[in-house]
N, C-alpha and C positions, 0 to 999 in steps of 0.2 A: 470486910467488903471494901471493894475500891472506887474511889470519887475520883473523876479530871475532873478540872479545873481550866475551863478556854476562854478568855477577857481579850477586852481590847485596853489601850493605855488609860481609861478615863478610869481605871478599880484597878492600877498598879499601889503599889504598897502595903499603908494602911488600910485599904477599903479590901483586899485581897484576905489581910489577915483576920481584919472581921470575919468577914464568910468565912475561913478558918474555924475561929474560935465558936463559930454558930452550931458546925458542925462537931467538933468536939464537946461543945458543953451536951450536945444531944446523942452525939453516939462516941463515945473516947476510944472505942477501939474502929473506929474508918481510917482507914490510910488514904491519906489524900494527895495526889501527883498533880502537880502542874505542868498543865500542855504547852501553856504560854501566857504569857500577858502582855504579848505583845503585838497585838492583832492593830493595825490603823484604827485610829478613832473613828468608833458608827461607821465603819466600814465591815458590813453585814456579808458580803459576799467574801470578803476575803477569814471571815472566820468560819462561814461554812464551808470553804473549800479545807481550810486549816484541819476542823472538827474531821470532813470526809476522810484525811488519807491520814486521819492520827488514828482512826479506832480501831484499825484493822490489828494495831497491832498490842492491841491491851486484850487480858483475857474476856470469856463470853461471861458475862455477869455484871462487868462493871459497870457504873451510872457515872455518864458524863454531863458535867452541866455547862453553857457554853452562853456567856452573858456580851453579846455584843448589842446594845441594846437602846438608840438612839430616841425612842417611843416610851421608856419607862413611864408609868403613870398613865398612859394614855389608854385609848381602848383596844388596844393590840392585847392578846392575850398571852397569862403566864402558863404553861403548856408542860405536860410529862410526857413522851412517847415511849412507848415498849415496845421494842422489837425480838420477840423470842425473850431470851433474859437479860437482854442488855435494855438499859433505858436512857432515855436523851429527856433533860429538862434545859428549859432556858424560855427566852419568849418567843409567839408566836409572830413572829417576823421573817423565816425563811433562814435564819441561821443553822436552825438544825433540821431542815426540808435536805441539804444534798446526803449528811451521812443515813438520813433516814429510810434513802431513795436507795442505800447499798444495805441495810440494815433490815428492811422490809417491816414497816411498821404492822399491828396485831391489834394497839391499844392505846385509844390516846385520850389525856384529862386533860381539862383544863384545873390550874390550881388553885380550888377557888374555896377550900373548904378552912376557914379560921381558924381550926387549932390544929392543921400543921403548918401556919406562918407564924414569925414572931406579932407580938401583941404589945403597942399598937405599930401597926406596918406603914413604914414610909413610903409616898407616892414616889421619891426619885432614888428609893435604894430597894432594888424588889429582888437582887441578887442575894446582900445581906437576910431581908426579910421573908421572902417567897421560895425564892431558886435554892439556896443552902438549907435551909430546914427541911424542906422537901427530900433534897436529896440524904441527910441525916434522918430522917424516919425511913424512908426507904429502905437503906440500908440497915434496920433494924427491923426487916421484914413487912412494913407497913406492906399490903395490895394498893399496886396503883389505883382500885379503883374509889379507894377510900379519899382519896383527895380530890377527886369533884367531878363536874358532872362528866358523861360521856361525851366524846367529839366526836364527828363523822371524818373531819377532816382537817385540814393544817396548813398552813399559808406556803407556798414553792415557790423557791427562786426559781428563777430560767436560768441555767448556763446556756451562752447563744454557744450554736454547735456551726463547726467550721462548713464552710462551702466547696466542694470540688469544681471545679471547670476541664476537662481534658486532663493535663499533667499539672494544674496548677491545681492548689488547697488554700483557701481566703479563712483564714481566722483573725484571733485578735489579741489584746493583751487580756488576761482575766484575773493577775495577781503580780505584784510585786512583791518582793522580801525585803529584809531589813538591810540585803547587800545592793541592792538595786537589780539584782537579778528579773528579769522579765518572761512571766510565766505565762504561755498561751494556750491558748482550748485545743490545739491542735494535738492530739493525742498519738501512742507509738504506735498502735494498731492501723490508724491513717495513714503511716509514713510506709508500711511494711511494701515490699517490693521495691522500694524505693531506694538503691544503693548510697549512702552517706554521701559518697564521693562526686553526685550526680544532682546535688539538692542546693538548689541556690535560696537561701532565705532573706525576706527584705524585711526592714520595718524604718517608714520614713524616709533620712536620707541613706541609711544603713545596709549595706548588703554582705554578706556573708557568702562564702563559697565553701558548704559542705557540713555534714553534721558528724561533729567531732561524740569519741570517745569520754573526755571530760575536758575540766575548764583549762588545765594546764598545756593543751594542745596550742591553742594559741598563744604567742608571744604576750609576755607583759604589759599589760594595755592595751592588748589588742582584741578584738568581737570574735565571742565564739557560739555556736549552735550548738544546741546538744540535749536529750532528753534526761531529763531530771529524775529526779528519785519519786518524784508524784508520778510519773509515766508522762509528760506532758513534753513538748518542743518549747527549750530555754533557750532566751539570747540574756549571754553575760557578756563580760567584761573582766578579762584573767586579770585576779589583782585589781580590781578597779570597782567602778559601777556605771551598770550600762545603762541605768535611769538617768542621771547627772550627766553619762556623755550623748546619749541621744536625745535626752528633752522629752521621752516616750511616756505614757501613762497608760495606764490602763481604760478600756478602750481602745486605744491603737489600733491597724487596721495590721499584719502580719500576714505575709507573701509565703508558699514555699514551693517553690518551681523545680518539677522536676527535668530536667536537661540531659539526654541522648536516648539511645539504645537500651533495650529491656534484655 
């Protein structure tokens, strides 16, 4: 059976390897992949975006656990979701709300039942003691429904969805990466009829004339457009980063204008 693994930096290393070793002492034959660990600190939306455009491409079966998780301890709840045969654990905070919304949830627990956590469970490590043992019995067939009580329902982020106006599209920033690339809600489906060559994007003082093929279109240093491998409208910086040269963050307010003839 197959485990991801999706953290933010505050459970790099040793706190990683625990959860690890949680899940091997309880099932030695799970194979465990790491999606990353390297999600912004308690930055919840950028791990639920992360978790959304990773699951697609692991097979139907696997249990992803995705611990971005700034509320540990608190009364936010520790959560299993079942969609068909894939399942999503982590807490109920909206990190695992976007892939759940591609996934089509069936079945969802709260983890609340004490003998699939470790004993006694710490209030500020519920990854190591909640979220990994869970997903180790799982994957030795436990039914989700054995680990506690039923849920109706489950905490949603809102992705904000861009605005049209006439030829203009108002979105924003919704994620940066570790290059400073600038990821916006403006998706390729919104841009469709819209020729590359005819697309002015702003962000700030930043304008861009056209939406390139890839990053190397642009000169060294220089801003480029372009839709990503998540399907989304990027502004980078070929060779560079375009966080550090525009001063941009997340939220940002993202222009993309279309200019002439149809």
């Amino acid at each position: 059976m197959l485990i991801t693994l999706t953290t933010d930096f505050g459970l790099r290393d040793s706190f990683v390897g625990t959860m690890k070793g949680v899940i091997a002492a309880i099932n030695p034959q799970a194979r465990v992949i790491d999606v990353t660990h390297g999600i912004p600190a308690q930055d919840v939306m950028a791990g639920a975006l992360t978790l959304r455009h990773s699951i697609r491409y692991f097979p139907r079966g696997a249990i992803h656990v995705a611990v971005v998780d700034p509320g540990v301890g608190s009364a936010r709840r520790p959560i299993l979701i079942r969609c068909d045969a894939t399942c999503l654990i982590g807490p109920d905070n909206g990190v695992l709300s976007l892939a759940a919304g591609v996934l089509k949830p069936v079945h969802i627990v709260e983890l609340s039942n004490p003998a699939y956590r470790l004993q006694p469970s710490s209030t500020t490590f519920h990854a190591r003691d909640i979220f990994a043992p869970a997903a180790a019995h799982l994957s030795l067939g436990v039914a989700p429904a054995a680990f506690g009580m039923k849920l109706d329902d489950f905490f949603k982020l809102a992705l904000p969805e861009p605005v049209r106006r006439h030829d203009t599209l108002e979105g924003e920033i919704i994620y940066i990466d570790a290059f400073g690339n600038l990821f916006t809600n403006i998706e390729e489906h919104e841009l469709t009829g819209w020729p590359g060559d005819r697309v002015e994007i702003a962000v700030g003082p930043v304008h861009i004339s056209g939406i390139s093929p890839h990053y190397a279109a642009a000169a060294t240093g220089g801003y480029v457009a372009l839709v990503n491998s998540w399907g989304l409208l990027e502004i980078a910086v070929n060779k560079g980063n375009a966080q550090q040269s525009s001063g941009a963050a997340v939220g940002d307010k993202v222009t993309a204008v279309f200019c002439g003839g149809r």
